[in-house]
gemmi code that builds the backbone of each chain (N, CA, C; Angstrom):
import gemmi

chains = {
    "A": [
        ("UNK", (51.956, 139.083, 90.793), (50.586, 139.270, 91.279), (49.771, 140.138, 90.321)),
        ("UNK", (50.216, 140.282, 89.551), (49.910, 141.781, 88.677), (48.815, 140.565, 87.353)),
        ("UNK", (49.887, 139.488, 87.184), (48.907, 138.735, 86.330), (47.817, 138.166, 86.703)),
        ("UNK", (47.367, 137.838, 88.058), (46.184, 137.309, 88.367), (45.022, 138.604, 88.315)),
        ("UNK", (45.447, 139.510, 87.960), (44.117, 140.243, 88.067), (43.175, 140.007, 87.203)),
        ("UNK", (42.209, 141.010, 87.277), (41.236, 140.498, 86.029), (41.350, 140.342, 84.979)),
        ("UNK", (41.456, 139.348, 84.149), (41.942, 139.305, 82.683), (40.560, 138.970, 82.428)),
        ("UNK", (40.129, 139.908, 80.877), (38.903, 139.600, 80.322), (39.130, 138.426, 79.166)),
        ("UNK", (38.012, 137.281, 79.584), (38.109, 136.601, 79.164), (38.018, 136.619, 77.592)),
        ("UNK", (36.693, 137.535, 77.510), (36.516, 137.912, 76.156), (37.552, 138.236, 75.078)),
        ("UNK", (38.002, 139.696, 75.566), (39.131, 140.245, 74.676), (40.343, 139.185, 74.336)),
        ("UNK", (40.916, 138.012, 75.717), (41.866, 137.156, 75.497), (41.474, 136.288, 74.577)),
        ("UNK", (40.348, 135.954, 73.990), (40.092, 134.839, 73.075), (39.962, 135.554, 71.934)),
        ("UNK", (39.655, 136.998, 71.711), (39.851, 137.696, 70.299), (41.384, 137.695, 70.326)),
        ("UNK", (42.338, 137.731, 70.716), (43.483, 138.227, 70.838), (44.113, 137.101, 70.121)),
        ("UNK", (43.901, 135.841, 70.968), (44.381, 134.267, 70.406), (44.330, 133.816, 68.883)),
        ("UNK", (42.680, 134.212, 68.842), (41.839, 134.415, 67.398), (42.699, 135.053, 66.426)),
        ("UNK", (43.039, 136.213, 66.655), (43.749, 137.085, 65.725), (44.704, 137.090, 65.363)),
        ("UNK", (45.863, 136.002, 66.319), (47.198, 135.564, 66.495), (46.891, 134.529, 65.127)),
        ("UNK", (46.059, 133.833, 65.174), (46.187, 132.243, 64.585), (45.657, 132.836, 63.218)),
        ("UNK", (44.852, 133.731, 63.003), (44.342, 133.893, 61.829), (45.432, 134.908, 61.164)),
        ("UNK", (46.262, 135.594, 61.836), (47.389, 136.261, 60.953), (47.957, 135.366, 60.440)),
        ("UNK", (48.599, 134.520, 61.417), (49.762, 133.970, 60.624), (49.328, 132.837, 59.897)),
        ("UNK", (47.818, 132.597, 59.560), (47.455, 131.440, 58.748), (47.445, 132.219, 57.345)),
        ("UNK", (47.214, 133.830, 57.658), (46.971, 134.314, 56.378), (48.597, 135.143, 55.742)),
        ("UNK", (49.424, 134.807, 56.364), (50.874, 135.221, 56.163), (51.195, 133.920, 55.303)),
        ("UNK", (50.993, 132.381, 56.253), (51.253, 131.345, 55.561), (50.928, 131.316, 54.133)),
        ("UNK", (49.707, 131.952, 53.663), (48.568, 131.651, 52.712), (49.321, 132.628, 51.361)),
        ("UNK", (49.651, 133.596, 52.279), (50.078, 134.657, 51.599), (51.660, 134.332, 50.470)),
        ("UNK", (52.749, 133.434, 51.781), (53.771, 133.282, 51.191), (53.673, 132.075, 50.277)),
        ("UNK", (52.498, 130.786, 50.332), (52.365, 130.212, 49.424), (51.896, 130.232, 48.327)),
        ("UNK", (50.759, 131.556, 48.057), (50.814, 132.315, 46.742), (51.701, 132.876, 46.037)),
        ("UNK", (52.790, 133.473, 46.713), (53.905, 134.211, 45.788), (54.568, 133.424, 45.615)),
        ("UNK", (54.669, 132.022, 46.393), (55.997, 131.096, 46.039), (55.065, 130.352, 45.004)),
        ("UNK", (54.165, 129.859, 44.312), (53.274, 129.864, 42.836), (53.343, 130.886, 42.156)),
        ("UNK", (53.462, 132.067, 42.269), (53.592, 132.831, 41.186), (54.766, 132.935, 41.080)),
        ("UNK", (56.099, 133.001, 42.001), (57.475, 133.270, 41.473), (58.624, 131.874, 41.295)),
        ("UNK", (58.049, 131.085, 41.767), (58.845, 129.999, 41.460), (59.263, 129.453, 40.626)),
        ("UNK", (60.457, 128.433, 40.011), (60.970, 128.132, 38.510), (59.999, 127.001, 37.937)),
        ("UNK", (59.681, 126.013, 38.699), (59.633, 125.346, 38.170), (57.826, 124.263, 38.518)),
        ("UNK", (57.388, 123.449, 38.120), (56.164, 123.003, 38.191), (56.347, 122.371, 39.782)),
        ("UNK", (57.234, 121.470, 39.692), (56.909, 120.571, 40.984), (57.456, 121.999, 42.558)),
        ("UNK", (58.462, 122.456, 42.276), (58.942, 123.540, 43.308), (57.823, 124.223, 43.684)),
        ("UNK", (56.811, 124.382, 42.587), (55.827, 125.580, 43.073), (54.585, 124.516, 43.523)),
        ("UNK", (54.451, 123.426, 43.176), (53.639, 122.632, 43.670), (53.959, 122.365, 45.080)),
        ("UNK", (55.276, 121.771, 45.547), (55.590, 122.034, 46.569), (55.615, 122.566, 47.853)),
        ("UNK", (55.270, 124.025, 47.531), (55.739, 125.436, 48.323), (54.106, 125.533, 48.423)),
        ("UNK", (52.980, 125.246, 47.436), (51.798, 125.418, 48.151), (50.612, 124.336, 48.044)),
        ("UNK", (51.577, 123.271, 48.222), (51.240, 121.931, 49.453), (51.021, 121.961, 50.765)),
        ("UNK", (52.521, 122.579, 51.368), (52.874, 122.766, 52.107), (52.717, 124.127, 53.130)),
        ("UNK", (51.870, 125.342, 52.835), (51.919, 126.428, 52.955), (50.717, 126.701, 53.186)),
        ("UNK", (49.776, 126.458, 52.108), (48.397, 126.337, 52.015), (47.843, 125.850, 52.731)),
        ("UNK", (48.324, 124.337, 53.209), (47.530, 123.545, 53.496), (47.842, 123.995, 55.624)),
        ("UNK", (48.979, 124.514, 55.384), (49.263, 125.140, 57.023), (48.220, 126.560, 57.624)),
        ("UNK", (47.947, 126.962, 55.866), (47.727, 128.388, 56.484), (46.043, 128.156, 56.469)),
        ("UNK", (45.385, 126.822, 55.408), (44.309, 127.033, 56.200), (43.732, 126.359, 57.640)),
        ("UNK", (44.763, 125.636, 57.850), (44.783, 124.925, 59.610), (44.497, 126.081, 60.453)),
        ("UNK", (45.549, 126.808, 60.184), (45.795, 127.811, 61.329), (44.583, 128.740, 60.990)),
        ("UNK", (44.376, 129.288, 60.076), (42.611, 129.803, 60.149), (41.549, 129.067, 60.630)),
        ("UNK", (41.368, 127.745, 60.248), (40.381, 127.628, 60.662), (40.759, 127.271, 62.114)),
        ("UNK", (41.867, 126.788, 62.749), (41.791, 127.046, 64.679), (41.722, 127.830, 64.832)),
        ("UNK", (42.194, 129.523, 64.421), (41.626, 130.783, 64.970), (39.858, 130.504, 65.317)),
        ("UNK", (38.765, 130.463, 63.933), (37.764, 130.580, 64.141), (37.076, 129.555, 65.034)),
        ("UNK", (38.016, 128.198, 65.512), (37.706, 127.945, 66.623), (38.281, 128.082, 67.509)),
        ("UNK", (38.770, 129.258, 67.968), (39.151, 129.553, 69.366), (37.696, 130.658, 69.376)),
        ("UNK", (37.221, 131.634, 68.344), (36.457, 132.527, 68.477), (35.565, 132.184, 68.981)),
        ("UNK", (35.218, 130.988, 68.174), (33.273, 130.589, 68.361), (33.680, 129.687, 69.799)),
        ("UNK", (34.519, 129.135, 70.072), (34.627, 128.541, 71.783), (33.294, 127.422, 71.789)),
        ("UNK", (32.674, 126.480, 70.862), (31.775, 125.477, 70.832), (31.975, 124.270, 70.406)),
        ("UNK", (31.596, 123.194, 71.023), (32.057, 121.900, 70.607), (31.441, 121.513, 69.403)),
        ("UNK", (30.351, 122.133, 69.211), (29.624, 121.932, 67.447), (30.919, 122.260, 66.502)),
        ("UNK", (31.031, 123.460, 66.798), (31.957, 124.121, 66.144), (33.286, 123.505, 65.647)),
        ("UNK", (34.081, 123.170, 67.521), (35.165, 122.700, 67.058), (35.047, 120.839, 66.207)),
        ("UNK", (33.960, 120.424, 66.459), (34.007, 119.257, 65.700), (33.820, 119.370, 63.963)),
        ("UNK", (33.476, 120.453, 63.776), (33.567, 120.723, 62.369), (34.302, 121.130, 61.623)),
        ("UNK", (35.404, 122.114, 62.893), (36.110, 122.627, 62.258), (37.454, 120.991, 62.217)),
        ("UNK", (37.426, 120.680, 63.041), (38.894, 119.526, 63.283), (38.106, 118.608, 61.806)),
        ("UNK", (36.723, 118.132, 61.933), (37.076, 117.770, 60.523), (37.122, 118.156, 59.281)),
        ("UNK", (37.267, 119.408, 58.658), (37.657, 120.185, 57.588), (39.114, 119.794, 57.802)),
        ("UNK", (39.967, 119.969, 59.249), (41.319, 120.184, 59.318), (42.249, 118.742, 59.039)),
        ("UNK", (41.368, 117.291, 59.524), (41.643, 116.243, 59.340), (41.583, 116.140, 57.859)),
        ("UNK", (40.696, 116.293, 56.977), (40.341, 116.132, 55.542), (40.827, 116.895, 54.542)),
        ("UNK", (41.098, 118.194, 55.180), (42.653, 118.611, 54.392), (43.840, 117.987, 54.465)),
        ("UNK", (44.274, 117.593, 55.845), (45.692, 117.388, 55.909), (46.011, 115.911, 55.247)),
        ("UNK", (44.613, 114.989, 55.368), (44.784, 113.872, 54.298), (44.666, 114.454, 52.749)),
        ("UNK", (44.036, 114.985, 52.549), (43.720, 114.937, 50.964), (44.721, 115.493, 50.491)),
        ("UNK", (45.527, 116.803, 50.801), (46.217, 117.711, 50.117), (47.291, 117.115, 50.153)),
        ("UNK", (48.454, 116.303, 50.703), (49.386, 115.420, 49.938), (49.007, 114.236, 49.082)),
        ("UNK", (47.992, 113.542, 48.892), (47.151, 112.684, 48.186), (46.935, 113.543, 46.574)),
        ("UNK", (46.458, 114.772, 46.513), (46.191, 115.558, 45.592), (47.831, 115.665, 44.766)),
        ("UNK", (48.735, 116.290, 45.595), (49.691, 116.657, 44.920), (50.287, 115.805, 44.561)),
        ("UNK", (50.589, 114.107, 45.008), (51.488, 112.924, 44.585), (50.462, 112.699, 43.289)),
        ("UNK", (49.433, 112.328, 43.699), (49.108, 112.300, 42.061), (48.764, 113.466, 41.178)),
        ("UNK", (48.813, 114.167, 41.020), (48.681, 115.682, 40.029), (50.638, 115.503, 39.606)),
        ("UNK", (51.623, 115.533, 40.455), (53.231, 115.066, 40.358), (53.482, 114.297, 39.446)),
        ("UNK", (52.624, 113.038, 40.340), (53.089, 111.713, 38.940), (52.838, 111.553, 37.467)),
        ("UNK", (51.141, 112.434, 37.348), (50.696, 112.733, 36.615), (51.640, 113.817, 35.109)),
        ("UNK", (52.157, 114.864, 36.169), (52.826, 115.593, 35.091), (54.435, 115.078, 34.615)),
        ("UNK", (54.992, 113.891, 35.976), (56.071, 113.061, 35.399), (56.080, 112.744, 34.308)),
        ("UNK", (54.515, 111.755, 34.118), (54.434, 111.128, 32.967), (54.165, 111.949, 31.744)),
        ("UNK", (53.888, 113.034, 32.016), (53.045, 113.907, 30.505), (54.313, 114.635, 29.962)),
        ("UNK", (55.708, 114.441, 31.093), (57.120, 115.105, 30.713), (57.266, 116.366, 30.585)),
        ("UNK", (56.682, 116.903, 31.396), (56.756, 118.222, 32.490), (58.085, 118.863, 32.632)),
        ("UNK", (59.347, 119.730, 31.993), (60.366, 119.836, 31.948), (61.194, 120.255, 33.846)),
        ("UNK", (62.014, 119.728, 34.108), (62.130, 119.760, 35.589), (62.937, 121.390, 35.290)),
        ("UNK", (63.440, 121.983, 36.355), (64.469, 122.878, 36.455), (65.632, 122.896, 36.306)),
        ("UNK", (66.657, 123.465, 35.419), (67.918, 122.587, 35.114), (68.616, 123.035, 36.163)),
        ("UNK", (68.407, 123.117, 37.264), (69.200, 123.031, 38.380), (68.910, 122.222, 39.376)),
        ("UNK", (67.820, 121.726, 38.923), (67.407, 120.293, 40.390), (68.547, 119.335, 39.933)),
        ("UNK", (68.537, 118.533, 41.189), (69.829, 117.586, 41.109), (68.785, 116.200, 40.635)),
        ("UNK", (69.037, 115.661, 39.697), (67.656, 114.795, 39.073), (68.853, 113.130, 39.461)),
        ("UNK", (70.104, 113.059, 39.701), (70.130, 111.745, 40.241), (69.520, 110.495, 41.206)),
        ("UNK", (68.964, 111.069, 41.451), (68.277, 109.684, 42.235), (67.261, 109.357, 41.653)),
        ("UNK", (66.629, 110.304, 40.795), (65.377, 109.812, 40.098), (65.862, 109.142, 39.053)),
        ("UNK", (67.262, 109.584, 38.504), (67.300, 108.511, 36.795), (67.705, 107.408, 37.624)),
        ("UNK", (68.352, 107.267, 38.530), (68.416, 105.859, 38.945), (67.546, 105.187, 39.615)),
        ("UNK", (66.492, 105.850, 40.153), (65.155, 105.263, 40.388), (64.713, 104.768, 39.094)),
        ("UNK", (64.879, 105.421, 37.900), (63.600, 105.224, 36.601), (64.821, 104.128, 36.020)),
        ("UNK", (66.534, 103.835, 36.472), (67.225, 102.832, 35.777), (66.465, 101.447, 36.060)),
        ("UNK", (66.551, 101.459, 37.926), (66.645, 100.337, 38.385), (65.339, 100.184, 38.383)),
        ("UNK", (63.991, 100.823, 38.040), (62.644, 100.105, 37.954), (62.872, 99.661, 36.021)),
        ("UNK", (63.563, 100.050, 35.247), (63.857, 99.885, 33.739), (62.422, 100.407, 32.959)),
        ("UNK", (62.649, 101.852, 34.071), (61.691, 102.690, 32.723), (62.196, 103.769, 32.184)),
        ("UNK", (63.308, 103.711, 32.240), (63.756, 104.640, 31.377), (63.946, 105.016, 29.725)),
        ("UNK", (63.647, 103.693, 29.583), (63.434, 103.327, 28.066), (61.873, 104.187, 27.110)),
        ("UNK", (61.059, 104.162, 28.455), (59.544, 104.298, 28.202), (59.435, 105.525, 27.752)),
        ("UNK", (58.718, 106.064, 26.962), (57.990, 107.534, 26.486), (57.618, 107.907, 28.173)),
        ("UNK", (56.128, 107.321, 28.799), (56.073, 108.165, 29.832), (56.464, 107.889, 30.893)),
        ("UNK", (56.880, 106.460, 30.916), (57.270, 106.214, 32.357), (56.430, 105.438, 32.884)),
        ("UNK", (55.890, 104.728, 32.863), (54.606, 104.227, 33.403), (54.493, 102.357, 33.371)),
        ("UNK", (54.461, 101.879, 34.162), (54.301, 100.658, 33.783), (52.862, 99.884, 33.276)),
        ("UNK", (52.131, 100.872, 33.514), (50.246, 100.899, 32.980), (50.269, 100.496, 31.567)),
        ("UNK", (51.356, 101.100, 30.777), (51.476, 101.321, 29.669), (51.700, 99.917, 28.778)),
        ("UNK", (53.350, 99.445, 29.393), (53.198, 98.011, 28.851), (52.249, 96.950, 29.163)),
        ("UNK", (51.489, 96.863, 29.961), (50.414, 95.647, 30.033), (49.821, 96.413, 29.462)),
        ("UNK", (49.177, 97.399, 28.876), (48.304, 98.295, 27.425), (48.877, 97.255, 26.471)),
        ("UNK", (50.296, 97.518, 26.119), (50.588, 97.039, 25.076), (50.857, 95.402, 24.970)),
        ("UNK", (51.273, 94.870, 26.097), (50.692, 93.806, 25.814), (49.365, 92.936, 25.720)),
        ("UNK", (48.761, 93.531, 26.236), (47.112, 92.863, 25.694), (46.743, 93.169, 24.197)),
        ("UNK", (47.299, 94.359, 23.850), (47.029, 94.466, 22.196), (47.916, 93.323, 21.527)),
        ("UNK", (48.952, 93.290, 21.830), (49.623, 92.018, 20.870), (49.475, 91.054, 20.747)),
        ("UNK", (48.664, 90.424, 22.206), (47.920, 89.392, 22.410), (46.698, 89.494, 21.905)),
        ("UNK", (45.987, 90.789, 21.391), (44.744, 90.645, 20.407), (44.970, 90.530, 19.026)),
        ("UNK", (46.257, 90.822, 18.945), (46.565, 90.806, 17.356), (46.932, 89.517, 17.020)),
        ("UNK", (47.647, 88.495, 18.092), (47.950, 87.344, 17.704), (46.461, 86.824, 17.602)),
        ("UNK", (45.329, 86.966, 18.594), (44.469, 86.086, 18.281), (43.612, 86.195, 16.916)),
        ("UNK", (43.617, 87.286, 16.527), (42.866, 87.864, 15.574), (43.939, 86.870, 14.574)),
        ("UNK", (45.093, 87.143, 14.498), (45.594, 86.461, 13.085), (45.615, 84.909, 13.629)),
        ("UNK", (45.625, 84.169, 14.340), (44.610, 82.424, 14.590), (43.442, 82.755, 13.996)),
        ("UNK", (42.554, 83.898, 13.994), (41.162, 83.703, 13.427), (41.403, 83.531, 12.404)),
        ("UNK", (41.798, 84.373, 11.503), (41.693, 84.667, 10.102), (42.988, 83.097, 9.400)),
        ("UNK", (44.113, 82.824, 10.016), (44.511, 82.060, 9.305), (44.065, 80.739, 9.947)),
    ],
    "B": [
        ("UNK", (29.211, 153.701, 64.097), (30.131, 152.622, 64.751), (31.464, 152.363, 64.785)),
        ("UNK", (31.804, 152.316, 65.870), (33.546, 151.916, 66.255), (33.884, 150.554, 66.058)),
        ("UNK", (35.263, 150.771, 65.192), (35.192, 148.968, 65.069), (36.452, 148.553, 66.144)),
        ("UNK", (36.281, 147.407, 66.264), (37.737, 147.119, 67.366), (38.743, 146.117, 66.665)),
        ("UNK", (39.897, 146.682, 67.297), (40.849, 145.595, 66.712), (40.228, 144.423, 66.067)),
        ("UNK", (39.778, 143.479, 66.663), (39.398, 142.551, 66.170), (38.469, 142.560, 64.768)),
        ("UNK", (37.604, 143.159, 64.477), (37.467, 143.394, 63.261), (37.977, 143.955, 62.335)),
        ("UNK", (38.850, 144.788, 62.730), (40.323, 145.367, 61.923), (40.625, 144.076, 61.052)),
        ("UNK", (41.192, 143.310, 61.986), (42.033, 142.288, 61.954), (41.708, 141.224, 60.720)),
        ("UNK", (40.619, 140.872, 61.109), (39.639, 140.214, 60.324), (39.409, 140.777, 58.585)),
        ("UNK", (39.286, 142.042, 58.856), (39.300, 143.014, 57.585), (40.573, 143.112, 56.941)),
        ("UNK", (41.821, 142.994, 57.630), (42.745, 143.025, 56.926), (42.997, 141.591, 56.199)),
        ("UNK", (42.579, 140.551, 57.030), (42.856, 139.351, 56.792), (42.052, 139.271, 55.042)),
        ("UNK", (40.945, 139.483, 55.267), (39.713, 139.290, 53.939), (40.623, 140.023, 53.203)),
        ("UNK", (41.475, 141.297, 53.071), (42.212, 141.734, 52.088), (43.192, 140.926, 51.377)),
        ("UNK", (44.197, 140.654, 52.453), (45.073, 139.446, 52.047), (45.077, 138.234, 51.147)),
        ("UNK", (43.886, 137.930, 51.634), (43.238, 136.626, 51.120), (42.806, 137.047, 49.428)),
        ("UNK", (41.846, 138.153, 49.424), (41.926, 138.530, 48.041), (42.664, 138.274, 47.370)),
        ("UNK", (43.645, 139.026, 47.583), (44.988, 139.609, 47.070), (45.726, 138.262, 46.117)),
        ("UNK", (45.652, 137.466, 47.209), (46.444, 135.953, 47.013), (45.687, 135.290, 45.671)),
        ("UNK", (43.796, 135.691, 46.156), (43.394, 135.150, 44.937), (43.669, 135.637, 43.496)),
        ("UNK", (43.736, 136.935, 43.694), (44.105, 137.611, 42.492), (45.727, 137.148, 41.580)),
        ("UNK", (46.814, 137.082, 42.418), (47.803, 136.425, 42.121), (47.704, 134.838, 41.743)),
        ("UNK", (46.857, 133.976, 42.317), (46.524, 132.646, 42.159), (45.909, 132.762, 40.336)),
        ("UNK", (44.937, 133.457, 40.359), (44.360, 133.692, 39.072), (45.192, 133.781, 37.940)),
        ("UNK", (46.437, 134.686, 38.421), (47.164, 135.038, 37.309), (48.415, 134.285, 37.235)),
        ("UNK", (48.534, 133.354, 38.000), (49.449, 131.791, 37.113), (48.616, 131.108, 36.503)),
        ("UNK", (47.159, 130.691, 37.035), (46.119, 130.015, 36.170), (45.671, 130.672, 34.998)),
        ("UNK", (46.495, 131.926, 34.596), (46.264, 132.344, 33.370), (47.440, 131.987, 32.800)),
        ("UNK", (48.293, 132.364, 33.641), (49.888, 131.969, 32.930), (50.387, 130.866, 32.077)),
        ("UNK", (49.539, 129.659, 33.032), (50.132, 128.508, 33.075), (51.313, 127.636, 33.432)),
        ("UNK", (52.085, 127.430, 32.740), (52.362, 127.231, 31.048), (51.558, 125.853, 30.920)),
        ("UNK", (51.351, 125.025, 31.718), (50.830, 123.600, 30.964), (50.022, 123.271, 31.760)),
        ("UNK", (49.035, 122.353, 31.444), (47.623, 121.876, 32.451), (48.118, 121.673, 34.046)),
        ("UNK", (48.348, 120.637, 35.085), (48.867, 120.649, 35.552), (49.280, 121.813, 36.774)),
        ("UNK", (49.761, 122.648, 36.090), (50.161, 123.887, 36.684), (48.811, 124.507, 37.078)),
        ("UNK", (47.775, 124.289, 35.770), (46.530, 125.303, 36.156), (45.575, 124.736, 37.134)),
        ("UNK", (45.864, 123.147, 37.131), (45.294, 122.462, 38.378), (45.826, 122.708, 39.929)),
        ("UNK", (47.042, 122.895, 39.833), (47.370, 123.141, 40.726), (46.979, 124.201, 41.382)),
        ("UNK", (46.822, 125.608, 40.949), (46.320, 126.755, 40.956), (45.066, 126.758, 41.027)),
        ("UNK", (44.717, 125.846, 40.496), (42.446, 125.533, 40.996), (42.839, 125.501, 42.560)),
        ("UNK", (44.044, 124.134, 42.780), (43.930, 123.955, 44.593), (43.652, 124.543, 45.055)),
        ("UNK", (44.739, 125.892, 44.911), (45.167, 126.968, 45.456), (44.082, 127.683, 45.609)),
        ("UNK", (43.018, 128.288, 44.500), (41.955, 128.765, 44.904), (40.984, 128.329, 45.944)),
        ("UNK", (40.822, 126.999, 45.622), (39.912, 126.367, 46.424), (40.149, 126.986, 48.006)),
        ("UNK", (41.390, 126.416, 48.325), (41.764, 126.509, 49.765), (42.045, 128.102, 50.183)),
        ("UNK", (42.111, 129.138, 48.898), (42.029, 130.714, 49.664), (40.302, 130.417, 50.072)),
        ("UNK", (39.458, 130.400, 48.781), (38.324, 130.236, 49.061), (37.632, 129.887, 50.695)),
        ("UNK", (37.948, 128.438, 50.914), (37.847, 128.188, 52.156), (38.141, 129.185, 53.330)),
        ("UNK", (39.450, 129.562, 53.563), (39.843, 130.696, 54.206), (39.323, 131.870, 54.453)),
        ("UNK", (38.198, 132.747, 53.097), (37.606, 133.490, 52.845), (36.332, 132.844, 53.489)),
        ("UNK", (36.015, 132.066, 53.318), (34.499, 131.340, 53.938), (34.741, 131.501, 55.780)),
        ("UNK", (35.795, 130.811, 56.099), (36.246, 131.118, 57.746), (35.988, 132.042, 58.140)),
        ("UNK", (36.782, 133.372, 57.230), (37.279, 134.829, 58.151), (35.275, 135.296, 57.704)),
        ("UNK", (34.925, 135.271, 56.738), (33.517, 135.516, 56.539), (32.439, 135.083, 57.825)),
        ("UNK", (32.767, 133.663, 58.072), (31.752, 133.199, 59.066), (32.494, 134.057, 60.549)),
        ("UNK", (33.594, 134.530, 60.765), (34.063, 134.859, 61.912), (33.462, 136.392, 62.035)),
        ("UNK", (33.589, 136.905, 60.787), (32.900, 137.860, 60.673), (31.803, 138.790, 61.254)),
        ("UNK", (30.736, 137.457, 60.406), (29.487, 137.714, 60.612), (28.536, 136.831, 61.930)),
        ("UNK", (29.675, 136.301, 61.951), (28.963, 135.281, 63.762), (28.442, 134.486, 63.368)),
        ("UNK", (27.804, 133.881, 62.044), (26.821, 132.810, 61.542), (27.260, 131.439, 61.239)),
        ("UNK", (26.850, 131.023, 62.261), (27.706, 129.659, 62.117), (27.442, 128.426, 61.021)),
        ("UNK", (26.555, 128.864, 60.362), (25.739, 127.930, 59.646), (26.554, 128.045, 58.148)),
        ("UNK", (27.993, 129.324, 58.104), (28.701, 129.117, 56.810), (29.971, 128.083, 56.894)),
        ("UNK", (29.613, 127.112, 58.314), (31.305, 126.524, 57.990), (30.997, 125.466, 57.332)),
        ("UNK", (29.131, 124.786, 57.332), (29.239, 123.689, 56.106), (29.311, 123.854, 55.142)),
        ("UNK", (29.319, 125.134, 54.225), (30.114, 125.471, 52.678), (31.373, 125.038, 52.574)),
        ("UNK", (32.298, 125.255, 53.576), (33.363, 125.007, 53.463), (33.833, 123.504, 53.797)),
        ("UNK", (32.786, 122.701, 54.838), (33.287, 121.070, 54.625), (32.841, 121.136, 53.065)),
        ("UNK", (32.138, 121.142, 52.705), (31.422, 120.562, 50.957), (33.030, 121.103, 50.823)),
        ("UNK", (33.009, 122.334, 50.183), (34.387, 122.555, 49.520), (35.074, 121.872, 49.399)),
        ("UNK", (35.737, 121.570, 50.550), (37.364, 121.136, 50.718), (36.679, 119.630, 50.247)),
        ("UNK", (35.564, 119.193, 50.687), (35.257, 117.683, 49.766), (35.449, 117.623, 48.121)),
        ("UNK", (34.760, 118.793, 47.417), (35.021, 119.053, 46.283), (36.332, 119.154, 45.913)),
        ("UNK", (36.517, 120.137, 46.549), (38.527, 120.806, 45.809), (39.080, 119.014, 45.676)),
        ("UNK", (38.950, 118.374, 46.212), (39.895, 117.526, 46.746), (39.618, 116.962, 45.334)),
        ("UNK", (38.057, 115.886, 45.431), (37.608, 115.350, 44.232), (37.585, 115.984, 42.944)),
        ("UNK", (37.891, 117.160, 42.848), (38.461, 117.760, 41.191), (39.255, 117.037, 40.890)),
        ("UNK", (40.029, 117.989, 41.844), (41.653, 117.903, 41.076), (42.266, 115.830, 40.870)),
        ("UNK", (41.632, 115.641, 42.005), (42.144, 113.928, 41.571), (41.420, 113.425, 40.257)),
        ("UNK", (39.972, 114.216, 40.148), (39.352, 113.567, 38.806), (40.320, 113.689, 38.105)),
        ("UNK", (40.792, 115.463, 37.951), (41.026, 115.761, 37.063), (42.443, 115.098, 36.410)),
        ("UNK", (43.267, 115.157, 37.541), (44.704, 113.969, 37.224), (44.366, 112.863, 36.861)),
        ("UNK", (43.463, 112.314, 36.772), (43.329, 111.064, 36.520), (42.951, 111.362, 35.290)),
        ("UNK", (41.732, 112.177, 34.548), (41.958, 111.918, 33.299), (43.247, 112.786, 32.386)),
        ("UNK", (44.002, 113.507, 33.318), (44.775, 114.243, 32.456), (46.206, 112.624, 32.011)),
        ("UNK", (45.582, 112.003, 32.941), (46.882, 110.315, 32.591), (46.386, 109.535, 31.454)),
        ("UNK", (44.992, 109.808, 31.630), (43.995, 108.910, 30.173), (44.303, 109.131, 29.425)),
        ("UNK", (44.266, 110.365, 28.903), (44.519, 111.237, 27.994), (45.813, 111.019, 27.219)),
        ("UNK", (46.566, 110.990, 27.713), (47.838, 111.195, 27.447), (48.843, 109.502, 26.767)),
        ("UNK", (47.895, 108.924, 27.396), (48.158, 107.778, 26.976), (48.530, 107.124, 25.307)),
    ],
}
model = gemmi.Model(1)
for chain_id, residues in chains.items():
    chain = gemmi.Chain(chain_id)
    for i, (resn, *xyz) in enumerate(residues, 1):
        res = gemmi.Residue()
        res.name, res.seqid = resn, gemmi.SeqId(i, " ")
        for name, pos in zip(("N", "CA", "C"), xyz):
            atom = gemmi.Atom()
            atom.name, atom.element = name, gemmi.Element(name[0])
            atom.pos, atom.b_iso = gemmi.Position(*pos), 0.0
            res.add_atom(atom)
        chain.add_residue(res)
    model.add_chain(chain)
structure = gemmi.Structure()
structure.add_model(model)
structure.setup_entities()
């Protein structure tokens, strides 16, 4: 009976507020140091994919529990929708990107499944990896053959 | 003026958040290779944002959370520009 008394509504929604915005900024917090202390490119890419993209959720639902408005919360859910799409979208390609540019991995990741991923697609042969690359090169050989029909 | 928890809170938070940026800064100095320093743009971007939140919670003004849709529209469209020509490139 002790809980039905008056609970201020006010103070309970700063309280909620302050809950969600700590630990968005704890999240935020441990995905900065895991970028600054981590070994390796993709590990630290990883750690604040995943961290970042939690800790600014959880901030921005704190500031809508504060403001308590449907303007509000519709703005805030779509910041929160348009992060949670974009920021794995960002990191698969920024990843693939540094695959190909040969980005040295950590010599302790276990890299088997990827050489047999890069066997059985047969790019392992390739400088970057890329299959973009050979239709590059074959349209040039196919300009070079036509060019030498011109001339002979 | 007396402040209450809740702006404590808030104040400690805006510290934090600094803090992170300041460390974010200094792998994007570090590096070692492009990539890495893009990644670390993210990273700013999205303290940024965070800093824009605890700011608008702040100050009660609701009119700072459309900085932060633009943002997170931007952050997003960098960094994909930017992977994309860092693949051109390289070619």
């Amino acid at each position: 009976m002790i809980l039905t008394a008056n609970i201020d509504m006010g103070q309970l929604k700063e309280i909620i507020s302050c809950v969600f915005i700590l630990l968005g900024v704890f999240f935020m917090l441990v995905a900065t140091i895991g970028l600054l202390r981590l070994p390796d490119f993709y590990i630290r890419m990883s750690a604040i994919t995943k961290g970042a993209t939690l800790g600014v959720g959880l901030i921005l639902l704190g500031l809508a529990v504060h403001f308590n408005k449907p303007s509000m919360l519709v703005k805030i859910l779509a910041i929160i929708t348009f992060v949670f799409i974009t920021a794995p979208v960002a990191a698969h390609v920024i990843a693939r990107t540094a695959v190909q540019n040969k980005i040295p991995f950590w010599d302790r990741t276990n890299l088997t499944e990827f050489r047999t991923y890069l066997h059985r697609e047969h790019l392992d042969g390739e400088v970057n990896g890329d299959k973009y690359k050979e239709e590059k090169e074959g349209e040039k050989a196919k300009m070079n053959e036509e060019r030498a029909e011109d001339t002979g | 003026m007396s402040m209450n928890i809740f702006e404590i809170t808030l104040i400690i938070a805006m510290i934090v958040l600094s803090f992170c940026l300041l460390l974010t800064a200094i792998r994007f100095a570090l590096g070692p290779s492009l990539p890495d320093r893009v990644t670390a743009f993210d990273l700013i971007v999205a303290n940024v944002i965070g800093i824009i939140a605890i700011y608008t919670e702040l100050t009660d003004n609701e009119d700072f959370i459309d900085v932060a849709i633009i943002l997170s529209l931007f952050g997003f469209l960098g960094s994909v520009s930017f992977a994309y020509y860092l693949m051109r490139i390289t070619k």
